[in-house]
N, C-alpha and C positions, 0 to 999 in steps of 0.2 A: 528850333522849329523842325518837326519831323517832314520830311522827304516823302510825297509820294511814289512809288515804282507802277508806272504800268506795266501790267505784267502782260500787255497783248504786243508789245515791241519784240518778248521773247520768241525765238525760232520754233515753231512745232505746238504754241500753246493753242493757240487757235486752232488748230487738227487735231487736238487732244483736247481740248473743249466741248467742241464736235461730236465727237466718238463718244465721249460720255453720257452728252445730252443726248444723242441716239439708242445708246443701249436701252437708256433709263426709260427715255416714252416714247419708241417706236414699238414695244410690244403692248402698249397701253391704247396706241393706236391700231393696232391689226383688232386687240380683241374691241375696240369700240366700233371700227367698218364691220367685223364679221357679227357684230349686233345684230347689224340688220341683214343677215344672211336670210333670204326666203327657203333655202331649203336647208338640214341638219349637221350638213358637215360643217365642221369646223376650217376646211383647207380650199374646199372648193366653192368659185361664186355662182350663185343661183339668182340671182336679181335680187332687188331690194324692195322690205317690207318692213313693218311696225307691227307684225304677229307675234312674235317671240317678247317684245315688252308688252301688249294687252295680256300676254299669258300669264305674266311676272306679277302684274296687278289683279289678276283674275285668280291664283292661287291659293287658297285658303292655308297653307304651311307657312308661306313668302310674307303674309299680311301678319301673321302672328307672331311670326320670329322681327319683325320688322317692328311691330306697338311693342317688343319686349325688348329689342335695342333700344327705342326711343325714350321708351319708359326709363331701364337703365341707367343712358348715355344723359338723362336730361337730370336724374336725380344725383347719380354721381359725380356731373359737373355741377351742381349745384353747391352739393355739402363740400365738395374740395376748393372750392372757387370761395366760400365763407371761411372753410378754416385755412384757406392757404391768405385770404384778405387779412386775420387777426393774426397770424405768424409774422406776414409783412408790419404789420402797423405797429407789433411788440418788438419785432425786431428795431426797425427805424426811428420810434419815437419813444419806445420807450424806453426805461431805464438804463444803460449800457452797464454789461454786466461779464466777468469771464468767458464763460462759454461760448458767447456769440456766433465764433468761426464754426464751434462746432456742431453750433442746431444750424446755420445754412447748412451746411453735408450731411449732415442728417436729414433735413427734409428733401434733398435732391437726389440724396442716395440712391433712391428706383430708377432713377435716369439713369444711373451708372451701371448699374449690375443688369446682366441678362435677364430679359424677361422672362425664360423660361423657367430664371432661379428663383423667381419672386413669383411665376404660377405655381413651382412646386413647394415654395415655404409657405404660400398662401394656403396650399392643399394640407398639407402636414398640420396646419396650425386648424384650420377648421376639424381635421380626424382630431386631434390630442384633445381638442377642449369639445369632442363630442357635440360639434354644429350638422346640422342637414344640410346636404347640400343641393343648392337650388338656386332662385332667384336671387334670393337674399346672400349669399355666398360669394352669389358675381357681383351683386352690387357694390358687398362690403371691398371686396377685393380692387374692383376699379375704382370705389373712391379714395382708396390710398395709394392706385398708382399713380392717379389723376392729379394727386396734389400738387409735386412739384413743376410739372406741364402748367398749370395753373397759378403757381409761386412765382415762376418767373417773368413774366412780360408785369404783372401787379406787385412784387420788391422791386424792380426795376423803376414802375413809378412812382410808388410813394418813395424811391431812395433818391428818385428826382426833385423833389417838392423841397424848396429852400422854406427854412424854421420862420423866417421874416412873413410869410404869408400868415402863419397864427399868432403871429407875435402882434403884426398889424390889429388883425381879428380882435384882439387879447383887448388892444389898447380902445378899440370902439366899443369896448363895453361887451362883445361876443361872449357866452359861458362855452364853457369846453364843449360843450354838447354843440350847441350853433355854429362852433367854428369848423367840426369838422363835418356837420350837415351842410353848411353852405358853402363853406371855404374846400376843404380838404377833400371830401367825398369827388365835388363834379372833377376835380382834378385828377383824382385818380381813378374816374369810371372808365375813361378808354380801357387802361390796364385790365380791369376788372373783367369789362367784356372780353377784352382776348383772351385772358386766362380763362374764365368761363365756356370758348367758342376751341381752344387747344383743349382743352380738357376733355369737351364735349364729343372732337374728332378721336381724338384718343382711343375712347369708350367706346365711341361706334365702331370704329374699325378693329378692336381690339381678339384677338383669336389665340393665340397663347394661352395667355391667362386664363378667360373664357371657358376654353378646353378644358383646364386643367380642375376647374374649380367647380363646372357645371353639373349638377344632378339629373338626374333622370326626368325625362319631360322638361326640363327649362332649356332653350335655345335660344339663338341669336342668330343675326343674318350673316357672320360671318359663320358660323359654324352651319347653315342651313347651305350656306354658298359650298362650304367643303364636302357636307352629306351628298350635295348634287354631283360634285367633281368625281367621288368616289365611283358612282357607276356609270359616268363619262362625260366629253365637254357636248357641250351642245347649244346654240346659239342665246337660251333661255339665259342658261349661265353666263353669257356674254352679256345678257341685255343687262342683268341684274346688277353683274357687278362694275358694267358702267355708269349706270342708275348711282351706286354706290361712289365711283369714282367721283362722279361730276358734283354731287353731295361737300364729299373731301373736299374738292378744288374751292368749290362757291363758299366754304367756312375759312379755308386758308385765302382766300381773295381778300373777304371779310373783313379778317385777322389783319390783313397786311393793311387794306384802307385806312381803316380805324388807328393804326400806329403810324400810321403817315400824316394820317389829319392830326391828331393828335400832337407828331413832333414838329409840323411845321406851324402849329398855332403858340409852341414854344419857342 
């Protein structure tokens, strides 16, 4: 039987614990207080106000780059979340075959490699085969990177689900069809949703790629967020992209529920 190690017995983990967890969301926290800076500097406090987010929502650029993330982030986790569902389910159930090891690396591969290598073969590949570049460009682009963010919490569960559940099914007279509508499906929709809700974080936050693949007049709110940065911070920019932040948090909150409900009802 394996040995647990606490590792907080060791000298200096706990102050290096610390330190990290500070780097990481103390500046996450200065720019969410200087949200509500009442006046424009970004260094100094002016009292506190909720002007700089009415402005965020009041924007006509903000609103539009914001319905064309969603629009985006909502389509591309959609089609990656179905074909990363029918990768898992051919992988795990069905026929086992050679290659196996190498279509998982293969669908996870975008995980591995720098994003900025997969904006710029994304870019090359749309120039070579003579695509426009636009909406359609970023879509196609985030739904393949979206995949395997979305492969893995749904392989995960359907590689959890013991064969004896359809076998049960099998024997009550179930057709293949009923066994995995009523048996298999509820079982693996936790997964589903998470893969769905990483995928969806993904695409929203995603700015790389975006960048690299975006046409003329199509934007996104992370690229609207960098257009702002470009001629300076200013507390708008604060508001928005903590807007944004809190977005993140409340999908990866989500993300994590849903797999805890999920593994304790296992």
């Amino acid at each position: 039987m394996m040995k647990h190690t606490d590792l907080k017995r060791y000298p200096g983990f706990r102050l290096i614990t610390w330190v990290c967890l500070t780097v990481l969301y103390a500046p996450m926290l200065v720019l969410a207080i200087y949200s509500f800076n009442s006046v424009r500097s970004i260094t100094h406090w002016g009292g506190f106000t909720f002007d700089w987010y009415l402005k965020v929502f009041q924007n006509p650029s903000i609103q539009q780059a914001t319905l064309n993330s969603l629009t985006i982030a909502s389509t591309a986790a959609f089609t990656a979340t179905l074909v990363a569902l029918l990768a898992a389910l051919a992988l795990v159930m069905g026929k086992p075959y050679k290659g196996r090891t190498a279509t998982l690396t293969f669908i996870n591969f975008p995980i591995m490699v720098p994003e900025i290598i997969v904006g710029i073969a994304s870019l090359l590949f749309f120039i070579a085969i003579n695509f426009q570049l636009g909406m359609q460009s970023i879509l196609i682009a985030h739904t393949v990177f979206c995949i395997p963010f979305a492969f893995l919490p749904i392989y995960s569960r359907v590689k959890s689900i013991e064969r004896y559940y359809s076998e049960a099914a099998q024997d009550l007279y179930a057709s293949q069809l009923d066994c995995f509508r009523l048996v298999i499906f509820p079982m693996i929709l936790p997964g589903i949703v998470s893969g769905f809700l990483l995928a969806f974080i993904v695409s929203l936050d995603d700015f790389i790629i975006t960048n690299m693949v975006a046409g003329p007049g199509s934007t996104t709110l992370p690229l609207t967020i960098y257009s702002m940065v470009r001629v300076g911070f200013t507390p708008e920019i604060n508001a928005l992209s903590t807007l944004l932040l809190l977005v993140s948090i409340l999908l990866v909150s989500l993300v994590y529920l849903i797999n805890r409900r999920s593994t304790s009802k296992t």
